[in-house]
C-alpha positions as CSV (number, residue, x, y, z in Angstrom):
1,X,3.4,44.9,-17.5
2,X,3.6,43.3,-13.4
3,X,6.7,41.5,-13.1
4,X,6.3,38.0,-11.8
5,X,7.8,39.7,-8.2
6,X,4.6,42.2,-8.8
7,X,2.1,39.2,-9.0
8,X,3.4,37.6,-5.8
9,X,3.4,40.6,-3.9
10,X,0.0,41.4,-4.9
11,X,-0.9,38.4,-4.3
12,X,0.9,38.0,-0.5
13,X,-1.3,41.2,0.5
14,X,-4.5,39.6,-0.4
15,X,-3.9,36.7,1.9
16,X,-3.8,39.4,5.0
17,X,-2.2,36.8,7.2
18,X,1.1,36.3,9.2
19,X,4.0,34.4,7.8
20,X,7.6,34.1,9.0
21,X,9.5,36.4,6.4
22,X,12.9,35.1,5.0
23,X,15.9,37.2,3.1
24,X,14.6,37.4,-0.4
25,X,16.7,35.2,-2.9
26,X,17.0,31.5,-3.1
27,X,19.0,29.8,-0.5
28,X,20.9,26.7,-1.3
29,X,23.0,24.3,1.1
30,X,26.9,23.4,0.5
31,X,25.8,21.1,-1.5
32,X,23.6,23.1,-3.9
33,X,20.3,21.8,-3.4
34,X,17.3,23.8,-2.9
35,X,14.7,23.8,0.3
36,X,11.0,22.0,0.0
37,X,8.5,21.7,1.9
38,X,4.9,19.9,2.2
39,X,1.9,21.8,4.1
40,X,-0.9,19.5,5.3
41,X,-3.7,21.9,4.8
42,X,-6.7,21.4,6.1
43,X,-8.8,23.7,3.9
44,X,-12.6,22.8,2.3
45,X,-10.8,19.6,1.5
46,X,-7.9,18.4,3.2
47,X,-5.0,18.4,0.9
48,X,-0.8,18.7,0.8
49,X,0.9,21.6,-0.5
50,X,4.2,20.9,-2.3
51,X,6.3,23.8,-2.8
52,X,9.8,23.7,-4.5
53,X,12.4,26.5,-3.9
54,X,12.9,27.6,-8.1
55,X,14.2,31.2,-9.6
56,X,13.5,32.8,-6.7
57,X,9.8,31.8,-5.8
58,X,8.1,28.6,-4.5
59,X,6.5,26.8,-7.2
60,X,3.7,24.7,-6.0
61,X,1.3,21.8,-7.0
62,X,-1.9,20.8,-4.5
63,X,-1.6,17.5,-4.0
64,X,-5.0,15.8,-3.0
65,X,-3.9,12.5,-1.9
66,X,-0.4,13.2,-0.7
67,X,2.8,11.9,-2.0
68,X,3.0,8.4,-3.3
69,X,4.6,5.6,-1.5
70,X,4.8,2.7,-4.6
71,X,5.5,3.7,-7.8
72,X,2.7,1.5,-8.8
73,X,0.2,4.4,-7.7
74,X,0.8,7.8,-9.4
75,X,-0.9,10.7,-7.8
76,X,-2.7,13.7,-8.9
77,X,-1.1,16.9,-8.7
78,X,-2.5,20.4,-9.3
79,X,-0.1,22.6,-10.3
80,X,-1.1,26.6,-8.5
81,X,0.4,29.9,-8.7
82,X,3.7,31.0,-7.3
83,X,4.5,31.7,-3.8
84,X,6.7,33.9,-2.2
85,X,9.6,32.2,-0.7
86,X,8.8,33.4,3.1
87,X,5.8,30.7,2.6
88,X,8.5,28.2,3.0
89,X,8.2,28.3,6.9
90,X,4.6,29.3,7.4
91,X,1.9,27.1,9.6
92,X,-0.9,28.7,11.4
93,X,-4.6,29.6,10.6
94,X,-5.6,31.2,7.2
95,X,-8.8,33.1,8.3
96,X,-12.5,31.7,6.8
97,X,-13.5,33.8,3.7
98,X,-9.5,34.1,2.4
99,X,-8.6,31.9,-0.4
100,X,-7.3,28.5,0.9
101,X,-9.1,29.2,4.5
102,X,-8.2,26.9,7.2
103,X,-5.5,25.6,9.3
104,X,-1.7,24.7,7.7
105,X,1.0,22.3,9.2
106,X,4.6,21.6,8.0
107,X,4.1,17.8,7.1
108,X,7.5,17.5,5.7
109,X,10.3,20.1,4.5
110,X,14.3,19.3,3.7
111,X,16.2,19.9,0.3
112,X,16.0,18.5,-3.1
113,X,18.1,18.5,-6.1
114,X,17.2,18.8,-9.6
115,X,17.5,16.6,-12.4
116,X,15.7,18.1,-14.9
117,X,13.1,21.1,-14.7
118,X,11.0,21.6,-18.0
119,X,8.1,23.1,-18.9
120,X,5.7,20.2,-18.3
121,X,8.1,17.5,-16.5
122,X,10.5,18.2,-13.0
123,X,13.0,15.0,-11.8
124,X,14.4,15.5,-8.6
125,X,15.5,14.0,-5.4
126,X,14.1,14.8,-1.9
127,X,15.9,14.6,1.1
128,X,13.7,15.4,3.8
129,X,12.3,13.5,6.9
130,X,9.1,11.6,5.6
131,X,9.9,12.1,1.7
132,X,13.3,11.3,0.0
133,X,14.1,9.4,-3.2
134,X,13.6,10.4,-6.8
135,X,10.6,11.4,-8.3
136,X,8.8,13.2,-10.9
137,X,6.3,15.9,-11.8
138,X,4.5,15.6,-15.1
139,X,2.1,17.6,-16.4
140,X,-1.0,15.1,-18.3
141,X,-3.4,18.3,-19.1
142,X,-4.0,22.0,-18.3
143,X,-2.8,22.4,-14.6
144,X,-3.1,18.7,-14.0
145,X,-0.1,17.0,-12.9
146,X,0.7,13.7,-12.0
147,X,3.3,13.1,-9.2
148,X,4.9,9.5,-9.5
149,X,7.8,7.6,-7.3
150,X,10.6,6.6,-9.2
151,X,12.4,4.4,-6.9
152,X,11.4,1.4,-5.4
153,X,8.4,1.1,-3.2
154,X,8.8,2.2,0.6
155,X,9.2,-0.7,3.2
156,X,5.9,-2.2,4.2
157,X,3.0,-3.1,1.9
158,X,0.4,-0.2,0.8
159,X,-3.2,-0.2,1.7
160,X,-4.8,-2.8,0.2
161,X,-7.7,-1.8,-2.5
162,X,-10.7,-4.1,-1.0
163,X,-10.6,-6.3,2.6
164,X,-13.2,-9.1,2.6
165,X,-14.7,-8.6,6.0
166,X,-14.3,-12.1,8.5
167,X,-17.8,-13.3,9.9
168,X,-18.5,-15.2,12.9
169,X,-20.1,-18.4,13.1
170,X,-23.2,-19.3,15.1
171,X,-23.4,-19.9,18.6
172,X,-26.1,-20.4,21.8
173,X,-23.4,-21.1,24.5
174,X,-20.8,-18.8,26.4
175,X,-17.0,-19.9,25.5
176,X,-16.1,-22.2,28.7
177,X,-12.5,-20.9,28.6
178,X,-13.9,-17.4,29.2
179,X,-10.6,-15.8,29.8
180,X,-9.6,-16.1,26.6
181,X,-12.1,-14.1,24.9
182,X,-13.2,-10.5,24.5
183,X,-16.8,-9.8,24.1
184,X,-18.6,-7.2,22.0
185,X,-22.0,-5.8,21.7
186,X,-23.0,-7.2,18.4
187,X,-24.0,-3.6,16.4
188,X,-26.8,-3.3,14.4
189,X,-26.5,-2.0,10.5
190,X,-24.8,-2.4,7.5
191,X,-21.1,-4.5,7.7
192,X,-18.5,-1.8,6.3
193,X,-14.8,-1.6,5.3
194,X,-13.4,1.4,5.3
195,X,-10.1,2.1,3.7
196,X,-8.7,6.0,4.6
197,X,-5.6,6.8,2.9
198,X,-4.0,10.1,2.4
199,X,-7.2,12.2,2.4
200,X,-9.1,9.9,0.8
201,X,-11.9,7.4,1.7
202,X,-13.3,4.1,0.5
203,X,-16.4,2.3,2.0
204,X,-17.1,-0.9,1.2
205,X,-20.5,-3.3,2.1
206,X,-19.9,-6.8,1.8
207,X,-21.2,-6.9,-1.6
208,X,-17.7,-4.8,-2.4
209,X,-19.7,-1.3,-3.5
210,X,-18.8,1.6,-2.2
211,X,-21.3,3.8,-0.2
212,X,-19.1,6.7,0.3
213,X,-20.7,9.4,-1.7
214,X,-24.0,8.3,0.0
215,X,-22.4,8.9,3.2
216,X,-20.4,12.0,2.4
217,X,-20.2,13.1,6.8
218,X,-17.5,10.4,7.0
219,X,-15.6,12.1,4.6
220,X,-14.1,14.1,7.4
221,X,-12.2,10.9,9.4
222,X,-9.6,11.3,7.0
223,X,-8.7,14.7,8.9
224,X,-8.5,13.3,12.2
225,X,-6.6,10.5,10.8
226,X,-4.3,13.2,9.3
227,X,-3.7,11.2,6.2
228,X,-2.2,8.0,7.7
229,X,-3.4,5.0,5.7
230,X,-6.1,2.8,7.8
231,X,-8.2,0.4,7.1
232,X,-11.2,-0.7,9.8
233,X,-14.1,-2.9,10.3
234,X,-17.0,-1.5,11.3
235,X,-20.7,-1.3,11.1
236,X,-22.7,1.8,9.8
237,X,-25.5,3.0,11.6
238,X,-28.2,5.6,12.0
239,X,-29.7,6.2,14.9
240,X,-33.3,7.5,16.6
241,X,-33.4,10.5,18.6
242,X,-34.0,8.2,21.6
243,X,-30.2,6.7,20.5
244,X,-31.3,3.8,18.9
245,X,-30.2,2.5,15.4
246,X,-33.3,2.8,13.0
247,X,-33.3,0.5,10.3
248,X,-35.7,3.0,8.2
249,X,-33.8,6.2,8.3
250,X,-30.6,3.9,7.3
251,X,-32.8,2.8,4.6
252,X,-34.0,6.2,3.8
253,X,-29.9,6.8,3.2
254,X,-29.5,4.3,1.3
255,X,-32.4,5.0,-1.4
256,X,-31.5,8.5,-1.5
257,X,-31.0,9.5,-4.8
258,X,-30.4,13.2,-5.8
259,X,-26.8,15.0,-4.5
260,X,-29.0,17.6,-3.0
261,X,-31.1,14.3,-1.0
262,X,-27.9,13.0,0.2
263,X,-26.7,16.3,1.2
264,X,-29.8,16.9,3.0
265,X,-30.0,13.8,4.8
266,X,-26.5,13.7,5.6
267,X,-28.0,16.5,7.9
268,X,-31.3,15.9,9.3
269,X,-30.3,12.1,10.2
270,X,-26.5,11.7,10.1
271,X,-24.5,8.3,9.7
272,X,-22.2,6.7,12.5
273,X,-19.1,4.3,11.8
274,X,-19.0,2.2,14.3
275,X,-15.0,0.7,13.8
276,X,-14.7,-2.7,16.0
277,X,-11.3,-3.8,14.5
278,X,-8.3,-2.1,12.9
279,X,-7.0,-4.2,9.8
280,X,-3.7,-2.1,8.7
281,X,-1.9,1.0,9.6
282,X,0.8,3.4,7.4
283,X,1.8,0.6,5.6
284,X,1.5,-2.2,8.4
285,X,-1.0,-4.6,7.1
286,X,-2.4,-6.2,10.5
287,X,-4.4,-9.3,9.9
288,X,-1.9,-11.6,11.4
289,X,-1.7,-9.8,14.9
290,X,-3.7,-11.0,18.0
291,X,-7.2,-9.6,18.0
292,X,-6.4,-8.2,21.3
293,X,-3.3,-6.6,20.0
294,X,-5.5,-4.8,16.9
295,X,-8.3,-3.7,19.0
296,X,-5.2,-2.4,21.4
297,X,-3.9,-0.6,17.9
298,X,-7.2,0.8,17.0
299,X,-8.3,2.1,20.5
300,X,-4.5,4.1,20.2
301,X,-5.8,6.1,17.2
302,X,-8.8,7.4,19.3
303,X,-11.3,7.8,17.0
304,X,-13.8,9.5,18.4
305,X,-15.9,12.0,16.1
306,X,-19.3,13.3,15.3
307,X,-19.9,10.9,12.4
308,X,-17.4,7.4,14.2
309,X,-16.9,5.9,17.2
310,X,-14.8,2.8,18.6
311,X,-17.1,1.3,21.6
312,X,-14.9,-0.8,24.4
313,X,-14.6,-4.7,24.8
314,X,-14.5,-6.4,27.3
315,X,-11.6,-9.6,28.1
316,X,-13.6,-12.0,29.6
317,X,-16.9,-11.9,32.0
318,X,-19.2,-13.5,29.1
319,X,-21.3,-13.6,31.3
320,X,-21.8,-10.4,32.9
321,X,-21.6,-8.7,29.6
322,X,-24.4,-10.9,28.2
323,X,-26.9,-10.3,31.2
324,X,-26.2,-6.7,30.5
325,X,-26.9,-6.9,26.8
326,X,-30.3,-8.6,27.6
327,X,-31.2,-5.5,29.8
328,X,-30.3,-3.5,26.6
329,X,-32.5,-5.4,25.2
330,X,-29.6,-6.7,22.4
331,X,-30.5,-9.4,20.4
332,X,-26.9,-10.9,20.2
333,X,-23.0,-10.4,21.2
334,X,-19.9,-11.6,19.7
335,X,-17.6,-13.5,21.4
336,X,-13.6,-13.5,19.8
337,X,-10.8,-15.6,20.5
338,X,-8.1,-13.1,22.0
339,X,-5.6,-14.9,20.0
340,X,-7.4,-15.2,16.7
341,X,-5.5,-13.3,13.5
342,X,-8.5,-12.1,10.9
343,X,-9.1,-13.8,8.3
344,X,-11.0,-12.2,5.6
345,X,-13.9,-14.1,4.1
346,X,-13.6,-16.7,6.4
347,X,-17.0,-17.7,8.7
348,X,-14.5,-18.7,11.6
349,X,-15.3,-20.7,15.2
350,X,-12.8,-18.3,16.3
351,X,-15.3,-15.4,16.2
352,X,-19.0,-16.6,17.4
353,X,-22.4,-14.7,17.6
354,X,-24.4,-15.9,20.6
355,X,-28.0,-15.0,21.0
356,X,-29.2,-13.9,23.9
């Protein structure tokens, strides 16, 4: 019969690419504790590896949505096969067509020591440079695991679940104190919220549904966020192939019914987040900053994709930036207070949409 060594080498040589090796044997510090680490790997869904130096091997669990901040908020963990302990250190490209194709990151690595290690529960403590504190592995069914905080909750406040989005009231006049207002093109399209944490995506309307499996092309923001919990406001759009949002295909999205539809259509006539404000970052909520400050913040994150975009505003010049929306041939803009914190549900002088 293969000896558990047997499998992993078998199973190393089917992976056919480079790793750094290490001395075989588990290595432990002058204190005793054993080496983690945490792979961001960017596979057919993004995902973290967490793999645990234990009897020689790396024992591993896939964890979907990362590692949990609050120990109000459990995560699932998949538990996988065995790896060999030179996986410890590897990052690079795993070619398309092997198993776990794609491109791996170290996220996180340190040392850990181990409470208790059972059959279906492990309590340890991680010392590393994102993750430390106590927590626990237990298994709820088959290979499913659930991975949950045991100490108190980082500093900060997690993503929230839902954001009611602020609206402006109405207006037919430019601001007279121009220069303390920014200036957007007021976008076309279905008002959004969308809440990207740890690989994971939520999209609400203003009704508080979530459109995401309709829309699954924005499913890959959470990669170029590279798990950081955000959450925007934003308008979703489809547009023409002369670049202009079309109200019927967005329809058409909407009313689609079958997977295969939605799969289709995310194709042929592809969906666009439009993100105009940023409302919290990591664990930052930012509803009380300046609007200038937020828009500042969300410009820094560069989203720029095939599926989202963050358009400029303009400080000041109402103006000028309304003349230029008429030869658009825009039926509005939105003028906001610099100074003005959001304030969700509110319909807010601070924010106006001026015809034009």
């Amino acid at each position: 019969m293969a000896t558990k060594r047997d499998r992993l080498s078998t199973y190393r040589d089917k992976r056919r690419f480079e790793v750094t090796t290490e001395p075989s044997g588990e290595r432990r510090d002058a204190r005793g504790e054993a080496r983690f680490v945490i792979q961001e790997h960017h596979a057919r869904r993004l995902h973290w590896d967490l793999r645990l130096e234990h009897d020689g091997v790396l024992a591993s669990w896939a964890l979907p949505r990362g590692v949990p901040a609050d120990p109000d908020r459990n995560r699932l963990a998949v538990h996988t096969e065995d790896h060999p302990l030179e996986y410890i250190d590897f990052h690079g490209e795993i070619p398309k067509g092997e198993y776990g194709g794609g491109s791996m990151t170290i996220w996180d690595r340190g040392t850990f020591e181990a409470e208790k290690w059972e059959d279906a529960k492990v309590v340890l403590r991680f010392h590393g440079e994102r993750v430390s504190g106590r927590y626990a592995l237990f298994r709820t069914r088959g290979k499913d695991w659930m991975i949950h905080r045991m100490d108190p909750p980082l500093a900060g406040e997690p993503l929230p679940e839902a954001i009611e989005p602020m609206q402006p009231s109405e207006g037919k006049r430019l601001p007279t104190n121009d220069d303390a207002w920014g200036y957007e093109v007021r976008w076309p399209g279905v008002r959004v919220i969308a809440l990207c944490d740890t690989g994971h995506l939520v999209l609400r309307d203003q009704a508080g549904d979530d459109l995401r499996s309709r829309f699954p092309e924005l499913f890959a923001i959470a990669l170029e966020l590279e798990g950081e919990p955000v959450a925007l406001d934003g308008m979703l759009a489809v547009f023409d192939d002369q670049g202009a949002h079309s109200p019927q295909r967005l329809d058409r999205r909407l009313g689609a019914g079958s997977d295969s539809e939605i799969r289709r259509r995310s194709r042929e006539t592809p969906a666009t987040l439009i993100a105009f404000d940023l409302l919290h970052h990591g664990r930052e909520p930012l509803l009380g900053l300046p609007y200038s400050e937020r828009r500042e913040r969300l410009e820094a994150l560069a989203l720029d994709g095939a599926s989202w975009q963050t358009p400029a505003y303009h400080r000041g010049d109402g103006k000028a930036f309304r003349a230029a929306a008429v030869e658009r041939g825009l039926d509005a803009i939105i003028a906001k207070r610099l100074d003005s914190a959001y304030r969700p549900g509110a319909i807010s002088r601070d924010w106006r949409r001026i015809a034009v």
